[in-house]
C-alpha positions in Angstrom: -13.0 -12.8 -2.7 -12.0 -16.0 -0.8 -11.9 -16.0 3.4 -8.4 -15.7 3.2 -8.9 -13.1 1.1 -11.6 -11.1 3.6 -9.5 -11.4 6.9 -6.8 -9.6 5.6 -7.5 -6.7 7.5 -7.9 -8.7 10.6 -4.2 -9.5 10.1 -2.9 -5.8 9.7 -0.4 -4.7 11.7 -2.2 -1.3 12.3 -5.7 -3.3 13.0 -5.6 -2.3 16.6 -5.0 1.4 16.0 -7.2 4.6 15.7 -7.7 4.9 11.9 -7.5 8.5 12.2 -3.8 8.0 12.4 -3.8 6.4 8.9 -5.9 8.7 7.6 -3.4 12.0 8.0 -2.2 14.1 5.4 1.6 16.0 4.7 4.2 15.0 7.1 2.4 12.8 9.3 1.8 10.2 6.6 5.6 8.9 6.9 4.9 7.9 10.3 1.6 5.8 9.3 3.7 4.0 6.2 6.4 3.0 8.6 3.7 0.7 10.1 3.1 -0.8 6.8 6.2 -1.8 6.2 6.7 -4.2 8.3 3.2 -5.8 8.2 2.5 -9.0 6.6 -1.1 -7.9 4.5 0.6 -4.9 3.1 0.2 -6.6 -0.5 -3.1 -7.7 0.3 -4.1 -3.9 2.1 -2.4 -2.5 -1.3 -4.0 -4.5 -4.0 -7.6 -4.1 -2.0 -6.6 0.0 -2.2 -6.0 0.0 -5.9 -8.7 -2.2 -7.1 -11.1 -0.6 -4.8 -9.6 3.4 -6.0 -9.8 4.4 -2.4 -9.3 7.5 -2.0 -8.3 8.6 1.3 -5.3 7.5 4.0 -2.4 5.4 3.9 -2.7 2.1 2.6 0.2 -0.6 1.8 2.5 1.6 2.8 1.1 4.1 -0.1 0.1 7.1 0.2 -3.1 8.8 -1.9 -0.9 10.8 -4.4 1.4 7.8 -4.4 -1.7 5.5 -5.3 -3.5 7.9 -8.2 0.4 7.8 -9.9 0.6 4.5 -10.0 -3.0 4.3 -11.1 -2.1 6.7 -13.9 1.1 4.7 -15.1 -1.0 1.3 -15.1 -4.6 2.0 -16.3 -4.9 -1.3 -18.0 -4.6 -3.1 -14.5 -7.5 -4.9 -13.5 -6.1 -7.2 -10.7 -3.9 -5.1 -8.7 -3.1 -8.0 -6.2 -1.6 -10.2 -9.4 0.2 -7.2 -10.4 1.8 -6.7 -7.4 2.8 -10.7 -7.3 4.0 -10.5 -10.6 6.5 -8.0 -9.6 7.2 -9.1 -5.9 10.5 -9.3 -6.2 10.9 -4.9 -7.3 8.3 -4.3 -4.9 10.3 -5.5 -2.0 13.6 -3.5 -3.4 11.3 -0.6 -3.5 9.5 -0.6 -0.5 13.0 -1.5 1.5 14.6 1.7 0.3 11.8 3.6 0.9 12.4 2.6 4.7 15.9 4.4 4.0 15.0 6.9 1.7 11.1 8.6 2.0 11.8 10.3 -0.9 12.3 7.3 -3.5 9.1 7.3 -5.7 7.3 4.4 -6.3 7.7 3.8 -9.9 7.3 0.2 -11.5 7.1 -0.2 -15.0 
């Protein structure tokens, strides 16, 4: 991975909060992908989450289950962040509706 690449997390917009509040399950999980929608890493956080198959807390605005589906629907992907660049354009649509709607699943063919 390149510096740029590494200080990602640096640049989070919840890098100056208690991770226990990303790390929630249930209801309190809308609260913590709020937070990444509006942060300018959250391809970077997502990508880093997928190709890593972390398990646990919000990341990207994703939650865990939302994660092992989209996992599950792409098992050939090797390079999530390339993925999710490829497709920037349905990701934004996506993740702007879910703003609106919590309820929209996040499912990119």
């Amino acid at each position: 991975m390149t510096d740029a690449g590494e200080n990602w997390a640096a640049r989070a917009a919840c890098a100056q909060m208690d991770p226990e509040d990303l790390f929630v399950r249930g209801a309190r999980q809308r609260p913590a992908r709020e937070i990444c929608f509006g942060c300018p890493v959250r391809r970077e956080c997502l990508a880093d989450a997928l190709d890593s198959r972390t398990e646990f807390g919000v990341w990207g605005g994703m939650t865990e289950r939302e994660r092992r589906a989209l996992l599950r629907r792409h098992p050939a992907v090797t390079d999530w962040r390339a993925w999710l660049e490829s497709r920037d354009e349905e990701i934004v649509t996506i993740w702007g509706r879910r703003q609106r709607m919590s309820s929209v699943s996040f499912d990119l063919a």
